[in-house]
N, C-alpha and C positions, 0 to 999 in steps of 0.2 A: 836881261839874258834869257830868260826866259819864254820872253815872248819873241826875240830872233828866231831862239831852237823851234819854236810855232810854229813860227812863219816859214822856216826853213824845211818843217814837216812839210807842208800844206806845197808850198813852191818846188820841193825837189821830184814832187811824182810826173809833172806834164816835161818835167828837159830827158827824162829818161823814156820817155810814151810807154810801151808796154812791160818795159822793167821797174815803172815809177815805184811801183807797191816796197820794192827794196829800202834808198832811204828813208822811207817814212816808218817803215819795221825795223829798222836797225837803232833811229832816233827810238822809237817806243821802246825797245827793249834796253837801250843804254842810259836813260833818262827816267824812265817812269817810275823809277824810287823817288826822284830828286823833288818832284813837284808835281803835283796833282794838272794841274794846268798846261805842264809839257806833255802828260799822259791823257790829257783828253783828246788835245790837239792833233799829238800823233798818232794816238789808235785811231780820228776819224779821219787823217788823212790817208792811214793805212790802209781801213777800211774800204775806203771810198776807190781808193785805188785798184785794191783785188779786186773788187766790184767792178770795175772796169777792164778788168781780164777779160769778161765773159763779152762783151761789145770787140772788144781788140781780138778776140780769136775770131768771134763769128766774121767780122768784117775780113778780117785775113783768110780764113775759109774762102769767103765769098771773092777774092782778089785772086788763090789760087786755082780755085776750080773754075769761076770766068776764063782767067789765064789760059788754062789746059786746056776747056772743052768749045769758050767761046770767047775766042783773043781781043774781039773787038769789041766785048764788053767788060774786059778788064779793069778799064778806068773805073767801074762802079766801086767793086773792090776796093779801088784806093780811094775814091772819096769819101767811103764808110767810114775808112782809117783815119783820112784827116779828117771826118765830121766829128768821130769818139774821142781825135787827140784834143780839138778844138773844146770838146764839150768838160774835157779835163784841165784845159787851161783855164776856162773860167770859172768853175767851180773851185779849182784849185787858188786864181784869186782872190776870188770870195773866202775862201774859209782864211785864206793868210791875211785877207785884211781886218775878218773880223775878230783872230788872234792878236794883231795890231792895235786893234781898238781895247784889248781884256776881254774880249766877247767869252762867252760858252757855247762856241757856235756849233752846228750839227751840219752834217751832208744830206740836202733833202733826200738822196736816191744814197742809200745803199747800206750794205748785208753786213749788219752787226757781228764781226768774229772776236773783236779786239774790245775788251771795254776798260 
């Protein structure tokens, strides 16, 4: 059970893209009494997640203001967005596999708020 709720941190932040940080904050805060191992799991997928705010805004910046001032480089904008979503789906399954495995895994990239 325990290592589903992991996996389920770690997996639920890339199908939401820039609201991902939400299940993985809501596991952490409803679970992190129960086991030391669902709270490691979930604060770094928590983490790792807001940490990927700051890529999902600037890319959306860059998607709006191309938009507005230069239409037909718009598409950069959006491929920022799918390269940041991409870059959350595999770190995302990285950390759930290696919750999977009983690991103590860690997010190479990102801002420790949650420990």
């Amino acid at each position: 059970n325990d290592v589903l709720v992991s996996m389920l941190a770690h997996l639920s932040g890339f199908v939401i893209a820039f609201l991902g940080w939400i299940p993985p904050l809501a596991i952490y805060f409803a679970r992190r009494g129960r086991s030391p191992f669902i709270r490691h799991h979930a604060s770094e997928a928590a983490n790792f997640q807001i940490t990927m705010l700051i890529p999902y805004v600037l890319a959306g910046v860059a998607f709006f203001g191309l938009g507005i001032f230069f239409p037909s480089l718009s598409w950069i904008g959006y491929l920022l967005i799918a390269l940041v979503w991409i870059v959350s789906i595999v770190f995302g399954v990285l950390g759930a596999s290696g919750a999977n495995r009983g690991a103590w895994s860690r997010y190479p990239v990102s801002i420790r708020l949650l420990k």
